[in-house]
N, C-alpha and C positions, 0 to 999 in steps of 0.2 A: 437248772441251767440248760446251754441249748447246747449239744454235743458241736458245734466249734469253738465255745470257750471253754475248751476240757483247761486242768489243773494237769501241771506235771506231779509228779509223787514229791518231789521236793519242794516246789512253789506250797502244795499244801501242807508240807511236814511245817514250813517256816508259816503258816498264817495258825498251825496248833500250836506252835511253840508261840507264838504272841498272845494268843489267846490263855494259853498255860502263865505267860508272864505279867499279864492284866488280873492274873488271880480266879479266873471264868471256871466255874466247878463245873464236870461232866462232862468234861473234851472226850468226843468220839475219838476213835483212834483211825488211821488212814482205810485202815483196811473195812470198816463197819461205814462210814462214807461212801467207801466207793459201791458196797454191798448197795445200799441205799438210793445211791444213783442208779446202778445196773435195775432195782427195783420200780423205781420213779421212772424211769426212761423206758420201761420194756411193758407197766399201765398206761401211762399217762404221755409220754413222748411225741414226739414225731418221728412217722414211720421213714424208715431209711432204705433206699435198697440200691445196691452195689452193681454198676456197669458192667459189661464183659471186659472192660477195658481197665478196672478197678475204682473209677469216681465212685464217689456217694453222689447219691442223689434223696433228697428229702423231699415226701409224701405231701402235698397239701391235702387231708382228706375232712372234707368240711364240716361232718359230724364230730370227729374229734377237734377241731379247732372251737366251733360251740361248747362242748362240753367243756374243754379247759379255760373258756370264758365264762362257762356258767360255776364255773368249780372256783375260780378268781374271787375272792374276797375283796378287792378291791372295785373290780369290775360288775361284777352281780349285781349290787343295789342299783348300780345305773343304767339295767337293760331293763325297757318296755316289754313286758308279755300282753298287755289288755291295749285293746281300741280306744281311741277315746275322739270323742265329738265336741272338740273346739270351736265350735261357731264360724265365723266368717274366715278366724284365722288360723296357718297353718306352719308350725314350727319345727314337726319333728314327723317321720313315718309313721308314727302312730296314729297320727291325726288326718291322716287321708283317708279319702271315701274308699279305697281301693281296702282297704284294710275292714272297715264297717259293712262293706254290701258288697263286695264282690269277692270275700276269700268263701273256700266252701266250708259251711259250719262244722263239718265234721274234723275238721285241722286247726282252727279256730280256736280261742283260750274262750271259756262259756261265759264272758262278763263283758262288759264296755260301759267307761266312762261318758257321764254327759255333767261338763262343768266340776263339781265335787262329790258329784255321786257314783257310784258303784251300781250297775244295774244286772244281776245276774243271770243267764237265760237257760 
């Protein structure tokens, strides 16, 4: 979750009590949740850091943002890592010259498509 839709202790006692009342075996208890969170949020989160004045302020830091898109299961399958050589036409970033001839190879993923092949270097 993204720490401004925190749960109060009661909003979540009442979503374990419906889940207890649906019959749903293995209801964490409040307190092994929020363990859970504090755990999830202090890997995996966005970095937060507090004004002198007391805002929060949230970190854009862009290698974590990647990572928790390559960490996505929903999102994963649909990011381009390889080049690919679509002929005349051009649909997506992957498919521009800028990507084929001018990244430098050593940052480069070692493959590029041409049509349905796989060409590895």
């Amino acid at each position: 979750h993204l720490p401004r839709l925190l749960f109060s202790d009661s909003q979540l006692q009442v979503i374990l009590w419906g889940l207890s009342i649906l019959s749903v075996n293995n209801i964490l208890s409040t307190r092994t949740l929020k363990d859970l969170d504090n755990l999830l949020q202090s890997q995996y989160g966005i970095p937060s850091v507090q004004g002198l004045l007391g805002h929060v302020y949230y970190v854009n830091h862009l290698p974590s943002i990647i990572a928790q898109e390559m960490a996505n299961p929903q999102i994963h399958p649909h990011i381009c890592h390889y080049p690919e050589d679509a002929g005349g036409r051009l649909e997506q970033a992957w498919q521009a010259s800028r990507w084929l001839h001018e990244i430098n190879p050593s940052i480069a993923m070692p493959m590029t498509c041409k049509g349905w092949q796989d060409f590895y270097v």
